[in-house]
N, C-alpha and C positions, 0 to 999 in steps of 0.2 A: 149306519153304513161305515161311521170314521171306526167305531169299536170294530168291525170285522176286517178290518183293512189293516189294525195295528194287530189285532188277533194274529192275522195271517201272517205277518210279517215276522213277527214271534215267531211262529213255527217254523218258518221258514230259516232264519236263525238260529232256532234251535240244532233244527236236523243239518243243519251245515256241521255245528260245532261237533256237532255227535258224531257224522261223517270223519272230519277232521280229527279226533282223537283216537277214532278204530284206525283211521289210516297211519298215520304216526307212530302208533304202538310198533315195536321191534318182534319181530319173528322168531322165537326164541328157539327151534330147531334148528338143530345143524351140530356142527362137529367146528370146535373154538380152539386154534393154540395158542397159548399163553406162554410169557415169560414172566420172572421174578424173584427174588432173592431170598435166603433165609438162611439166616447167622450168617452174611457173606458172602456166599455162595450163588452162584445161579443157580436157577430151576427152572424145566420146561414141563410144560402140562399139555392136555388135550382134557376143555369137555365136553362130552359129545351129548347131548338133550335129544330124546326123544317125543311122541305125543303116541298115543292110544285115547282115543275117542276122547276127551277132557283132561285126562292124566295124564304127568307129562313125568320122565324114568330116564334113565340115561348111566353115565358113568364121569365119573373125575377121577384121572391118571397122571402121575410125574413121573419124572424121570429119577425121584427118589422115594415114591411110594409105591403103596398097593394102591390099584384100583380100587375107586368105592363109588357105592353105588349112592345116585341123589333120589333122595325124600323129598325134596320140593323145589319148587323152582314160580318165583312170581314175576311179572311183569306189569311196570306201571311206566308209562310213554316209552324211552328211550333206556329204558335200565332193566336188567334182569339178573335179579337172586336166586341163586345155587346153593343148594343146604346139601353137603354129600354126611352121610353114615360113619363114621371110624371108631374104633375099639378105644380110640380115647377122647370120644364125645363128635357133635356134629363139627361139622366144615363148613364154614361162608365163603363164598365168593359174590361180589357184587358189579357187575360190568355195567357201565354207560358208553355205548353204542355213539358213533360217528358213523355212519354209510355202513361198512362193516369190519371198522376198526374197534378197538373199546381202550379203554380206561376204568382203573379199578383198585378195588383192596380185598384181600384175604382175612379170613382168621380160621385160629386152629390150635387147642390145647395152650390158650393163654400167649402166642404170638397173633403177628398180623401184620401184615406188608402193603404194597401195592402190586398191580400187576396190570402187563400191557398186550393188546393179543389182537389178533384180525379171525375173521369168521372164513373157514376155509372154502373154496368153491365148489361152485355144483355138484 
């Protein structure tokens, strides 16, 4: 009886924690603006993450480039990676989420900065 009791209590444990990390995770849809510098300069962006059934598409826009389109985008708790497409190789962006503030760094064509942005409303 004591085995089925600590058994159960295990599981019960478990699915808490499991509960607990799907809820946690960050919702990585929506439409992001961001600020940030480069060689000096300010720069503003939008990127907007879409989903399709498990596939997740979107776009990254500044205010001194072309739109490009993201190849991938991961989420692990609180942080979410943007890989956008460019004619001179991929683009990272990596935000770590507060409510729906973020904090972050870029890279791109051998630069790389930080960057600061809120998740725009409904």
């Amino acid at each position: 009886m004591r085995t089925f009791a600590g058994l159960a209590l295990i599981m019960v444990v478990a699915a808490c924690a499991t509960g607990q990390a799907r809820s946690t995770a960050v919702d990585p849809v929506g439409a992001f603006d961001f600020t940030t510098t480069v060689d000096g300069s300010p720069v503003t962006g939008t990127i907007t993450i879409t989903r399709s059934g498990s596939e997740y598409g979107g776009t990254v826009s500044t205010n001194v480039t072309e739109s490009m389109p993201i190849t991938a985008v991961t989420v692990e708790g609180q942080t979410v990676q943007v890989t956008g497409s460019t004619p001179d190789g991929p683009a990272t962006l990596s935000m770590t989420f507060t409510g729906d503030t973020f904090t972050g760094t870029w890279s791109y064509a051998g630069m790389e900065g930080s960057l600061t942005g809120r998740r725009r409303a409904g």
